[in-house]
SEDOPA-701024 format. One line per field, with one value per residue (C-alpha): z, y, x. Coordinates in Angstrom, 1 decimal. Layout:
# SEDOPA-701024
zz: [Z, ...]
yy: [Y, ...]
xx: [X, ...]
# end
This chain:
# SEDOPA-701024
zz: [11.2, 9.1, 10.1, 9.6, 9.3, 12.6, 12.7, 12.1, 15.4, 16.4, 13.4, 12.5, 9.1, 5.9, 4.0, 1.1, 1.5, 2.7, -1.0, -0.9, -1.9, -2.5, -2.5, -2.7, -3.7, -1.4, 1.3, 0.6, -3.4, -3.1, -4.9, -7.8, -7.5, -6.9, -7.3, -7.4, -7.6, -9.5, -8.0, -11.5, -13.8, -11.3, -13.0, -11.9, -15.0, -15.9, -15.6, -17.8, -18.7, -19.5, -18.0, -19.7, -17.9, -19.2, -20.2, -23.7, -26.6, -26.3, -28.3, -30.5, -27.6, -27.7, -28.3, -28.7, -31.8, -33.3, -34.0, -30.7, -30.8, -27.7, -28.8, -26.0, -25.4, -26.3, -28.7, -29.2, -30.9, -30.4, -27.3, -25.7, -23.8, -25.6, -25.4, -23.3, -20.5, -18.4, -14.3, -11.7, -8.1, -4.9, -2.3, 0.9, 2.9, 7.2, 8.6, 6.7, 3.9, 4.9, 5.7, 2.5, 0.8, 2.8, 1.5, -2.1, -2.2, -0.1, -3.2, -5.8, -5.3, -5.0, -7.8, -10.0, -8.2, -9.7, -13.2, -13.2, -12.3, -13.8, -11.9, -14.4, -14.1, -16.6, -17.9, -15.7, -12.6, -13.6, -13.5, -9.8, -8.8, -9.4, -9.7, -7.2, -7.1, -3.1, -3.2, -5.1, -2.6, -2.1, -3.9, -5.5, -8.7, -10.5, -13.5, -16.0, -17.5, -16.8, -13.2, -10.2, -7.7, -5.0, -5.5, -4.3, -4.3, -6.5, -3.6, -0.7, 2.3, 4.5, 8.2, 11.1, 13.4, 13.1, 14.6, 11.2, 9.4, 11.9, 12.0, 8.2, 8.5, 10.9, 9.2, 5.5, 3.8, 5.2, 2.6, -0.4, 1.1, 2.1, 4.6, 1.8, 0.7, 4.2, 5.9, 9.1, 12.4, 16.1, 17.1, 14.5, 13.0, 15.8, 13.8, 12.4, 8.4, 9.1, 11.2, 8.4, 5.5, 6.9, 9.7, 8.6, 4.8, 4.7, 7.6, 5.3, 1.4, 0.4, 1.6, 0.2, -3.1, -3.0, -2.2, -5.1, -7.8, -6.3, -7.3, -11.0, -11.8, -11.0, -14.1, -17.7, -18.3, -15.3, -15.9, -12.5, -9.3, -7.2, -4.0, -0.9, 2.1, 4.6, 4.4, 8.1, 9.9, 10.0, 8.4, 5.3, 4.5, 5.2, 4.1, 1.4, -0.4, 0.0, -1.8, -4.8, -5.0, -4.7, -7.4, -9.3, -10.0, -9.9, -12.6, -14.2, -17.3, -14.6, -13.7, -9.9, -9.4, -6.0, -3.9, -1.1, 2.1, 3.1, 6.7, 7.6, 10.2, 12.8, 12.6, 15.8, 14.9, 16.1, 13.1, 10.5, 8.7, 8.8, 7.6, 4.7, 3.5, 3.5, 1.8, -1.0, -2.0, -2.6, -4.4, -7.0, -7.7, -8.0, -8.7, -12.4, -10.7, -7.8, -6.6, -3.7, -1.3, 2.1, 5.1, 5.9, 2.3, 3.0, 6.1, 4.7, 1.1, 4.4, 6.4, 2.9, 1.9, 6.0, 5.8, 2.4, 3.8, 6.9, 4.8, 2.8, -0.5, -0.7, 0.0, 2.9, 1.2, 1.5, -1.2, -0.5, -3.5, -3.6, -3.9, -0.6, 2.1, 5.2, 5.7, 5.7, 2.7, 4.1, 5.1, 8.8, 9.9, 11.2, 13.6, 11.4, 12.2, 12.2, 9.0, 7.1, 5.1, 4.2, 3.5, 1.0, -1.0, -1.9, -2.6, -5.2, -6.3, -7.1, -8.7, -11.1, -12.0, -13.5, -14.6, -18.2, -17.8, -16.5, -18.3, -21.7, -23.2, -26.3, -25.5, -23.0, -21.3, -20.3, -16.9, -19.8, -21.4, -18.3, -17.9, -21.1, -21.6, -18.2, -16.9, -19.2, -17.1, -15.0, -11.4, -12.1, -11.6, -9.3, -10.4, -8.2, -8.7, -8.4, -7.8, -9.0, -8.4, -4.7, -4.4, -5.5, -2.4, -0.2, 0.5, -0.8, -3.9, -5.4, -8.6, -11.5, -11.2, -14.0, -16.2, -17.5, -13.5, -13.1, -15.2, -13.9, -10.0, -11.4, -11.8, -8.4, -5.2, -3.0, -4.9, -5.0, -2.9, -2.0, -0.5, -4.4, -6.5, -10.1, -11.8, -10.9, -11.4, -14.2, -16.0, -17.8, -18.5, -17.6, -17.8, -17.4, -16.9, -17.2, -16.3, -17.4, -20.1, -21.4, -24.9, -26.8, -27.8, -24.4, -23.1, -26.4, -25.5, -21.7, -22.6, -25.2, -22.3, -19.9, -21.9, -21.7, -17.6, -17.7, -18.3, -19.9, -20.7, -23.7, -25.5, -24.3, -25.0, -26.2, -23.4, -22.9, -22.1, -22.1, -21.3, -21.0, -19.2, -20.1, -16.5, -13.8, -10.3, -8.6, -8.1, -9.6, -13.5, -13.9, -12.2, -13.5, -12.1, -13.2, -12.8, -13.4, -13.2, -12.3, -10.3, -7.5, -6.0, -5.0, -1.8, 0.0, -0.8, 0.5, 3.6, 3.8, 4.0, 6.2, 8.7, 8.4, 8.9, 11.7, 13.6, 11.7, 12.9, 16.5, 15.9, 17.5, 17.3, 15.1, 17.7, 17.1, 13.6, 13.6, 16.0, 13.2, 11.4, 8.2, 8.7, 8.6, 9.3, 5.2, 4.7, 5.8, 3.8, 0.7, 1.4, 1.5, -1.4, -3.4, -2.3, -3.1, -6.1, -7.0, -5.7, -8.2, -10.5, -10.3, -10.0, -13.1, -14.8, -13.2, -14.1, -17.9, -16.5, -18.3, -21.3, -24.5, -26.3, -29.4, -32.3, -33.7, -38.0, -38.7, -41.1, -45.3, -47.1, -50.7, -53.4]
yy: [7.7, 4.8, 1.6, -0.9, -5.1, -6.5, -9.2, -12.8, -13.7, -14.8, -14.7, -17.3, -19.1, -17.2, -18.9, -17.7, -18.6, -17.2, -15.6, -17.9, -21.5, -21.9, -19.6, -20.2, -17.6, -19.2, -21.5, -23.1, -23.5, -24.8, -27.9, -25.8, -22.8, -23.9, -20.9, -22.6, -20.5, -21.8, -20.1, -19.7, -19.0, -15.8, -13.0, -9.2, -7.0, -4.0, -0.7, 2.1, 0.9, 3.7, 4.2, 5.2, 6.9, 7.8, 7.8, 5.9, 7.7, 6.8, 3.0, 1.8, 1.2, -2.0, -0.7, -2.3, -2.6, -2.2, -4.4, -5.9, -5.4, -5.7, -2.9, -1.7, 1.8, 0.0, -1.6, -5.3, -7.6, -7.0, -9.3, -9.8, -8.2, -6.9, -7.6, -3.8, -4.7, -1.8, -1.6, 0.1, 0.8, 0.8, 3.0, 2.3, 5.1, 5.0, 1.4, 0.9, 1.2, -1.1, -3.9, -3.8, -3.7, -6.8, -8.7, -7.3, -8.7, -11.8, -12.6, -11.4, -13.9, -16.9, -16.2, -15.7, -19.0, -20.6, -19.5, -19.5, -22.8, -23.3, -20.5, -18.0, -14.3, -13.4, -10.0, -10.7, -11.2, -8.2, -5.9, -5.8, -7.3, -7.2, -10.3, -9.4, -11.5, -11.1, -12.4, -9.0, -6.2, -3.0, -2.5, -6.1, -6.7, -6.8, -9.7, -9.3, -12.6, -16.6, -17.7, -16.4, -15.3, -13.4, -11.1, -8.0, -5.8, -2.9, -1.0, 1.8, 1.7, 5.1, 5.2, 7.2, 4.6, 1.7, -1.3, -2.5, -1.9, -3.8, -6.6, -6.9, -7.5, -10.2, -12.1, -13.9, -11.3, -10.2, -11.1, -9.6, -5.6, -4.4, -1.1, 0.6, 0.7, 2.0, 5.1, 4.8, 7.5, 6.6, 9.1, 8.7, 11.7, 11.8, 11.3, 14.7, 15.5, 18.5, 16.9, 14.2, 16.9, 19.9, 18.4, 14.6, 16.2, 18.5, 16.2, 13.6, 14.5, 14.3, 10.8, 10.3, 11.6, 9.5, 6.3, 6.9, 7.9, 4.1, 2.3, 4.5, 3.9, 0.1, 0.3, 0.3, 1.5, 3.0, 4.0, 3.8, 4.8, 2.9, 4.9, 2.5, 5.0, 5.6, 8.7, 9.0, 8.7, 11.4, 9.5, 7.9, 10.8, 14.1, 12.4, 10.0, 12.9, 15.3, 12.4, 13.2, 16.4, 15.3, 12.6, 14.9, 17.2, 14.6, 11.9, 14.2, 11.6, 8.9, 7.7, 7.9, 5.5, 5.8, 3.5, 5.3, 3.4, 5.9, 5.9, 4.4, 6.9, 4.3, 5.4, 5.4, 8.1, 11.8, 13.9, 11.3, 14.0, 16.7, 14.5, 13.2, 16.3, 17.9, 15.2, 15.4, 18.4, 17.1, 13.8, 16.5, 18.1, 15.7, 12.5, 10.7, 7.7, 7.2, 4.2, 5.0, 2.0, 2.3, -0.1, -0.8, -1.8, -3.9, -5.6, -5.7, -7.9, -10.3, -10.8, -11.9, -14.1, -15.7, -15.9, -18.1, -20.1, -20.6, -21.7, -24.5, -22.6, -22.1, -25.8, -27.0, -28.3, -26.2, -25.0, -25.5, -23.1, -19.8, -16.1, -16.0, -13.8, -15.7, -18.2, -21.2, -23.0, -22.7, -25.8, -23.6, -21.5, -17.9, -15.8, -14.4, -10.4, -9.0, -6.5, -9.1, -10.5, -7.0, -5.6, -9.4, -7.7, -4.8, -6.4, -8.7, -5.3, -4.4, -7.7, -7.9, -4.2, -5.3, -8.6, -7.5, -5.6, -8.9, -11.7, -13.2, -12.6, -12.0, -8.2, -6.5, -3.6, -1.0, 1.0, 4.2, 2.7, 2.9, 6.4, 8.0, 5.6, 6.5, 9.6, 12.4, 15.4, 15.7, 16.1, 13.5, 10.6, 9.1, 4.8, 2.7, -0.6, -4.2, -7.8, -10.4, -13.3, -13.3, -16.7, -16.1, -14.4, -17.1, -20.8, -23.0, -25.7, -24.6, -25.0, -22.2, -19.4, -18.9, -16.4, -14.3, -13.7, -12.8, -10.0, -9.0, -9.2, -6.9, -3.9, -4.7, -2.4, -5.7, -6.0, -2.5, -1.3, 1.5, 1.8, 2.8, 2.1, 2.1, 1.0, 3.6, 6.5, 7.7, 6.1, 8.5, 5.4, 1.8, -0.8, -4.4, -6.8, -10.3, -13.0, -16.4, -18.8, -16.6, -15.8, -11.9, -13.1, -13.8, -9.9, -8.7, -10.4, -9.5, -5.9, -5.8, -7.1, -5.3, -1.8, -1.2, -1.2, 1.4, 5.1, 6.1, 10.2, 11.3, 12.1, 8.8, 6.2, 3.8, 4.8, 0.5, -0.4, -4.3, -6.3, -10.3, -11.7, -15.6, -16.3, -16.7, -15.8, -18.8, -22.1, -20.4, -20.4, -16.5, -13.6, -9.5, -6.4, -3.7, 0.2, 2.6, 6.5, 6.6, 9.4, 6.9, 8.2, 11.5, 10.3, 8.6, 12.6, 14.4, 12.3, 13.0, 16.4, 16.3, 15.0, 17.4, 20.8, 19.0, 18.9, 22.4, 24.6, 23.9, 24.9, 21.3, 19.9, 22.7, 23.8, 20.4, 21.5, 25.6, 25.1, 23.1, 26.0, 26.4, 25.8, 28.0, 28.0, 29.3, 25.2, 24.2, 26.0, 25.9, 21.6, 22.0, 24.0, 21.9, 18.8, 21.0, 22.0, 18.5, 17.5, 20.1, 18.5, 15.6, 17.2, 18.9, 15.3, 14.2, 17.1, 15.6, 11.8, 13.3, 14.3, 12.7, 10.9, 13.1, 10.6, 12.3, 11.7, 10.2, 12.6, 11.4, 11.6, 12.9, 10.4]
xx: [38.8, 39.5, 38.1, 41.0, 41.4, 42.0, 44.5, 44.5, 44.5, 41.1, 39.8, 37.5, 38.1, 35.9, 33.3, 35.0, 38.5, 41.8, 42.7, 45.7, 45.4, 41.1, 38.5, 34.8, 32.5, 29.7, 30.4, 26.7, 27.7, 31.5, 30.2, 29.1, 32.0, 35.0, 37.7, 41.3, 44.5, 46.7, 50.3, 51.7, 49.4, 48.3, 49.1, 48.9, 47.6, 50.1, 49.5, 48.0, 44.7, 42.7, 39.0, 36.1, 33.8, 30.2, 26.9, 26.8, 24.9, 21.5, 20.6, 17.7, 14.5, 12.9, 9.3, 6.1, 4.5, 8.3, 11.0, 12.5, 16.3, 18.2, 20.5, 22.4, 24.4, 27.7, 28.7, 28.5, 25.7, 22.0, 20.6, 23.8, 26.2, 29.2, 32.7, 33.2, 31.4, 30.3, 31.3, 28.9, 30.3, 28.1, 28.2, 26.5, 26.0, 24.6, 23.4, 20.7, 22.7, 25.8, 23.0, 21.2, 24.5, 25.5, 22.7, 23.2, 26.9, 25.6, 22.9, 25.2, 27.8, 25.1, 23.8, 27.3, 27.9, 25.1, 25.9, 29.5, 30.7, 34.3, 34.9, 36.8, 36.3, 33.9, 32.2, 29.3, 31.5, 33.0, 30.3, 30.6, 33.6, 37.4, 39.5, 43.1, 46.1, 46.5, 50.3, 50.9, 52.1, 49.7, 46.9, 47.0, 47.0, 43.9, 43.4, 40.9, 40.8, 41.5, 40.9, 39.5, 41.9, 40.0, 36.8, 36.9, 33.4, 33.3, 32.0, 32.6, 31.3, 30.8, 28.8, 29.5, 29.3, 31.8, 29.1, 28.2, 30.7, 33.0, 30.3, 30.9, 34.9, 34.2, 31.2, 31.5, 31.8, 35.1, 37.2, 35.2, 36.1, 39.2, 39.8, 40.7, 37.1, 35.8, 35.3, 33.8, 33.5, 32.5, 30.2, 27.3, 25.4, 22.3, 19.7, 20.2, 20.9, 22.6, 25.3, 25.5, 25.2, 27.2, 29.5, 30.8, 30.2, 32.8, 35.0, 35.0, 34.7, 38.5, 38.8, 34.9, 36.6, 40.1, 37.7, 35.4, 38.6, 40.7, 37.2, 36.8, 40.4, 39.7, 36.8, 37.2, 34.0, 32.3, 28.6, 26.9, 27.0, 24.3, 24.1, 22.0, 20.5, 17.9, 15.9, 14.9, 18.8, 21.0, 23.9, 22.0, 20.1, 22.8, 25.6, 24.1, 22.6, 25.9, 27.8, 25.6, 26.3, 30.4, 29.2, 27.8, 30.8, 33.8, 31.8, 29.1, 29.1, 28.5, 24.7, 24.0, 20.7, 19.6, 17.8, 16.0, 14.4, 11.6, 10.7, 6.8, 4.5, 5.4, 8.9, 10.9, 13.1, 10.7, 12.7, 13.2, 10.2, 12.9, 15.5, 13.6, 12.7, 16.1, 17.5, 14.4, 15.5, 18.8, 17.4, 15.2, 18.7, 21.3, 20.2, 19.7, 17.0, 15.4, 13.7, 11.9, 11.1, 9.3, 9.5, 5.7, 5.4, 9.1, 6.9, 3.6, 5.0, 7.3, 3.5, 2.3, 5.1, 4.9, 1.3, 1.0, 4.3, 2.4, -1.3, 1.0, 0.3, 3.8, 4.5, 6.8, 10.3, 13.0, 15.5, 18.6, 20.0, 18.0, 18.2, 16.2, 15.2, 16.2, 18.7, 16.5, 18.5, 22.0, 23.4, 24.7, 21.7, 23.0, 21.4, 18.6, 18.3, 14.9, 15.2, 17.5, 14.1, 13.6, 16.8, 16.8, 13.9, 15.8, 18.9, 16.9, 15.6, 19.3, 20.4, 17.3, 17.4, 21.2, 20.4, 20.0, 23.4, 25.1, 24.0, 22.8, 19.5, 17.2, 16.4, 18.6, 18.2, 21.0, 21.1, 21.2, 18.6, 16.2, 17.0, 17.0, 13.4, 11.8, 12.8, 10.7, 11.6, 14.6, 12.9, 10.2, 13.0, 11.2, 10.3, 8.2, 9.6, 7.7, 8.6, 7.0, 6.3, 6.8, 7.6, 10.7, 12.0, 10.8, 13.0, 10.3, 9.6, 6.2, 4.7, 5.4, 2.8, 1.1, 3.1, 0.2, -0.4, 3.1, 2.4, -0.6, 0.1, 3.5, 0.7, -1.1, -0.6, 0.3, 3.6, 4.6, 7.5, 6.3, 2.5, 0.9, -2.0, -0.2, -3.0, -5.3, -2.9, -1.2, 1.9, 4.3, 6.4, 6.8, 10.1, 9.1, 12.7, 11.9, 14.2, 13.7, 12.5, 10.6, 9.7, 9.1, 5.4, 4.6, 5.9, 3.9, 0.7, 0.7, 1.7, -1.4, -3.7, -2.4, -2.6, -6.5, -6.7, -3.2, -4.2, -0.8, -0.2, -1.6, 2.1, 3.6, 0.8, 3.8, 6.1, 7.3, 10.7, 11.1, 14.0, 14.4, 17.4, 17.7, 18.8, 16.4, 16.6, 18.4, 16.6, 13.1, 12.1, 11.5, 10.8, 9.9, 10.7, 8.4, 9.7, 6.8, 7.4, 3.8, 2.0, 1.2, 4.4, 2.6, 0.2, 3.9, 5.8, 2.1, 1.8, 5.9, 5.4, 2.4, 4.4, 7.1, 4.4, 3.4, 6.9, 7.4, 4.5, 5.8, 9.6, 9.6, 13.5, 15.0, 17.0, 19.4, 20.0, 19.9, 23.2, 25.1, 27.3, 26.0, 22.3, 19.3, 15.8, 16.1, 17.4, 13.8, 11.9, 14.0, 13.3, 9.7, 9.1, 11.3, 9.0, 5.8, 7.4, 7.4, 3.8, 2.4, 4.3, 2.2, -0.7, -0.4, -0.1, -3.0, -5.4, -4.4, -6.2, -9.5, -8.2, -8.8, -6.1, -5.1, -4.0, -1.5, -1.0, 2.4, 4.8, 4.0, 7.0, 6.2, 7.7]
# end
């Protein structure tokens, strides 16, 4: 079923307006943001626009030791974004995924509010929003220039169960999703991928399908689908990884970067190991990027933020306009939920991965740029990502950290997302997106120090992707995201699949899934050779660790 809008009765009045006379993008930034409709210079645009969909042809790499251009797959000057601005759509898929979406549209429009303060719908705005004249009848019309009207998320949003989805349409955010974007059941998948997968997938895909072709039709340029799951429910992980597949064949030309929350060993749910690794298998398969991301790690980088909060070292005054993980700064303090810290840190993870893709800066990097750069062979698509500096996911004044540690603590295990040693395994490529005042000489000099402490493969010794954004996270100087495809990923997919044999060996909970029509004890196996299929992957890359580096003689060109 459809979850729909309820009334306006009851309703409580939205922090971001009504659509009709004012609307404010934030209710904490109306002094910065104010979005006024002006009744007749609202226009709807006409109809016809054609949409591009695709993956652009591959652009000159920024590369060390080369000449930095910030060429990007379009075209358009070097360093900046050009005048056909690309569009990515998000799907969040199970509650994990509606909640970290939440926060990713929550952060999003703070930090659009704190760059865009005439309020007029720009090509960064539009990246992940559309602008709708509400007063037009249906699906609204949709304005690409002048004013903004009201935002509407570029976005669908799929769970079996309607709890947070409904708590959505009555918080905030209300106003930026409409029921048209929703598809939501009421009896949940049981913590079992096959019901997700085989049941809801084949329930729902024509209505999965119609939402995703309404929100491509709505693009001029579509070039990424970012798909937001758990691996551990039965929602986020069987029906997450079946929209790939539906992804796959209705926008092949389309990237799909997923961002997957890995379940800890603590994990309350007894077959989340069976879920995760039937919905690896369909990750290896379907998916352009994957950024894995696991919740001890998510808990481990809060303790550490709470602890040096706690020590003064992060001082005591609070910001009042951040890109935050709790809702310290906001002049009406909500309920705080217990995961909403950790669901922030991925959403940052989101808005600094598409930073460079958004906004203005001396060497920008395209979403086509980090997969044509990073991604080697097609299975090993796997990037453990880093933020740094922490400090800038806390509500606190503090003193700049020193850049040159910035880059360093980027390559340290406590600012991993994922519980990994990058340093002491083996890179097959590395992205480094900095955001901030921060100059080309600086990247080059930390790279330079940095290199001799990486062990890099032997045919990929150069294998840097840089990008610098000129605006910073909100209310701090700069920040970097680091994305390594690094075999550090191995130990969290071995321990994954430990845990799996475990449950395995013992038949223990198969009968839940072997009565779902369509699956087979065959489905199991298949998954865990495909995830042992990978793991020697890796292992084959790490046998090369001892190898000596071959310097290879350049090609003479006889004059």
């Amino acid at each position: 079923m459809f979850t729909r809008h309820r009334g306006s009765e009851g309703r409580r009045p939205s922090r971001y307006g009504n659509g009709e006379t004012q609307v404010h993008l934030r209710g904490l930034l109306t002094e910065n943001l104010s979005l006024n409709v002006e009744k007749s210079g609202a226009t709807a645009a006409t109809g016809g626009s054609s949409v591009t969909y695709g993956r652009p042809a591959p652009s000159e790499s920024a590369v060390v030791g080369g000449e930095y251009e910030g060429r990007r797959g379009l075209p358009g000057a070097a360093g900046r974004p050009p005048s056909g601005m690309t569009q990515s759509v998000v799907v969040q898929v199970g509650q994990c995924g509606n909640q970290i979406g939440c926060c990713f549209w929550d952060l999003a429009l703070r930090e659009h509010a704190a760059v865009n303060q005439k309020g007029i719908y720009d090509e960064a705005i539009s990246s992940f929003f559309r602008n709708v004249d509400t007063r037009v009848v249906g699906d609204g019309g949709s304005i690409s220039k002048g004013k903004i009207c009201s935002l509407k998320a570029r976005a669908v949003l799929i769970d079996m169960e309607e709890g947070v989805v409904n708590e959505i349409l009555q918080g905030p955010l209300r106003d930026v999703f409409d029921s048209k974007q929703l598809i939501t059941d009421i009896s949940g998948s049981g913590n079992n991928w096959a019901v997700g997968h085989k049941v809801f997938g084949s329930l729902y895909q024509e209505q999965i399908l119609e939402k995703l072709r309404k929100s491509a039709e709505h693009c001029d340029c579509l070039q990424c689908f970012f798909i937001i799951h758990s691996m551990g429910g039965g929602t986020g992980s069987g029906l997450g990884t079946f929209l790939l597949k539906v992804l796959e064949d209705e926008f092949p030309e389309v990237y799909r970067f997923v961002t997957s929350i890995y379940p800890s060993g603590e994990d309350d749910v007894i077959t989340s190991p069976y879920n995760s690794i039937l919905a690896m298998k369909e990750l290896n398969e379907h998916a352009d990027c994957v950024l894995p991301i696991d919740n001890q790690s998510l808990f481990d980088i809060i303790s550490k933020i709470e602890l040096m909060m706690n020590s003064g070292k992060l001082g005591t005054v609070i910001k009042p306009k951040s890109l935050v993980t709790s809702s310290a700064g906001t002049s009406k303090k909500r309920q705080e939920k217990p995961f909403d810290k950790m669901n922030n840190i991925v959403a940052n993870l989101l808005l600094n991965l598409t930073s460079s893709a958004r906004f203005e800066g001396s060497l920008n990097m395209d979403l086509n740029e980090i997969s044509m750069n990073l991604v080697p062979f097609p299975q090993l698509h796997y990037l453990v990502s880093s933020l740094t500096p922490l400090y800038t996911l806390a509500d606190v004044n503090i003193p700049p950290r020193r850049l040159d540690q910035m880059f360093s603590d980027a390559f340290s295990k406590d600012h991993q997302l994922i519980r990994a040693d990058p340093k002491h395994s083996l890179y097959l490529a590395c992205a480094l997106m900095v955001r901030g005042n921060v100059q080309i000489s600086d990247l080059r000099r930390n790279i330079e120090r940095l290199k001799p402490s990486l062990q890099f493969v032997s045919w990929n010794q150069e294998g840097w992707k840089t990008s610098l954004c000129s605006v910073p996270p909100v209310g701090h100087t700069h920040s970097l995201l680091a994305l390594a495809n690094n075999t550090c990923v191995k130990p969290t997919f071995i321990e994954l699949r430990e845990r799996f044999m475990r449950l395995y060996k013992k038949k223990a909970h198969l009968h839940h899934y072997l009565q779902i029509e369509g699956m087979e004890e065959g489905c199991f196996t298949e998954a865990v050779s495909s995830l042992s299929a990978l793991i020697q992957e890796y292992n084959q890359l790490d046998a090369t660790k001892s190898l000596p580096v071959e310097d290879i003689p350049r090609l003479s060109v006889a004059v």
